[in-house]
N, C-alpha and C positions, 0 to 999 in steps of 0.2 A: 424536331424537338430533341434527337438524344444528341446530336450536336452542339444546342444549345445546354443541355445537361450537363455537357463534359467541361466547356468551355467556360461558360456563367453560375454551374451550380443550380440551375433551374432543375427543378421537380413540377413533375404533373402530379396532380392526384389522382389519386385511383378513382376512373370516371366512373365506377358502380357506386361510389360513395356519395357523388355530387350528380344532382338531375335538377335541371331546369323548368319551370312550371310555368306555364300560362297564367296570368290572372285569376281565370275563374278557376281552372283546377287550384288554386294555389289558395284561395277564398274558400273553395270547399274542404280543402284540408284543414285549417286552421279554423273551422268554425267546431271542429272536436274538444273535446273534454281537455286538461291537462296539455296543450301542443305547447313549446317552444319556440317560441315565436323572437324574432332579435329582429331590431333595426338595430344596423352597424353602422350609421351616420353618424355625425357629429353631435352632442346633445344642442348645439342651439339649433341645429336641423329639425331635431327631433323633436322639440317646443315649436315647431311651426307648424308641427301636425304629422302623425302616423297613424299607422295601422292601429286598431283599436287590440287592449291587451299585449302590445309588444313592450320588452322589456331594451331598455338603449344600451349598445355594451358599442363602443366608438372603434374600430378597429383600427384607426390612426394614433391610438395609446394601447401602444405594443405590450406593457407590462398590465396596465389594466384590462384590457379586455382577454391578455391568459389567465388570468386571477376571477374572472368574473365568467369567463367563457368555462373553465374547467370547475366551477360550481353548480354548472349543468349538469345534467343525465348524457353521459356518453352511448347510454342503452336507446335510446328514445332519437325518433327526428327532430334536426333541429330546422325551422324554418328561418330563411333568413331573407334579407331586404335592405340595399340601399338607397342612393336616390337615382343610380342609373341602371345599375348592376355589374359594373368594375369592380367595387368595393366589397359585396358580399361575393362575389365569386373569391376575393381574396380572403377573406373571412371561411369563408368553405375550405378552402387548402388548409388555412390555418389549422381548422377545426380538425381536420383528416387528422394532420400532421401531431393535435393531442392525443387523438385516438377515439374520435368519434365516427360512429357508423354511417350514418346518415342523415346529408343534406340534400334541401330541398330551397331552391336559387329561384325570387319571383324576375320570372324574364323582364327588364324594361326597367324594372325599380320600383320605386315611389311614382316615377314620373308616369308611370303606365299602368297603375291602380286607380278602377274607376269605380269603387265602390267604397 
């Protein structure tokens, strides 16, 4: 990776800031009070059905979703979900990269939410 760094400009994120969740641990987090819940899919994705209380911020609209992403609580977890998990993982850097604390990435996506 720091090859790739020097070369491409790639950054990792600081991996304390971004962790991966199983489904059900990831159902158990987000059935709390107040959580931060994002589908980063595209809104017509997102009209075909999500996680129940997720609010849609598209991370393929780079200006939108820093506009909409930095009206969050940078203090607070933010959970996030695509529809495979490519996407919010990119979403996660992103977030790092405003100056958010902590993400929490549902492994698999949408596609691997069975509840």
């Amino acid at each position: 990776m720091g090859i790739l760094s020097v070369l491409f400009g790639v950054q990792s994120p600081k991996s304390e800031n971004i962790k991966i969740l199983a489904p059900a641990e990831f159902n158990a987090a987000i059935t709390q009070k107040n959580v931060q819940l994002v589908d980063v899919r595209t809104p017509r994705e997102f009209s075909g059905g999500a996680i129940r209380n997720a609010i849609n911020i598209d991370v393929f609209q780079k200006n939108l979703f820093h506009e909409k992403a930095n009206k969050l609580d940078k203090q607070k977890p933010v959970y996030l979900y695509c529809r495979s998990g490519n996407r919010s993982q990119q979403a996660a850097r992103l977030l790092v990269s405003y100056g958010f604390e902590q993400m929490f990435d549902l492994r698999g996506g949408y596609m691997n939410w069975p509840y």
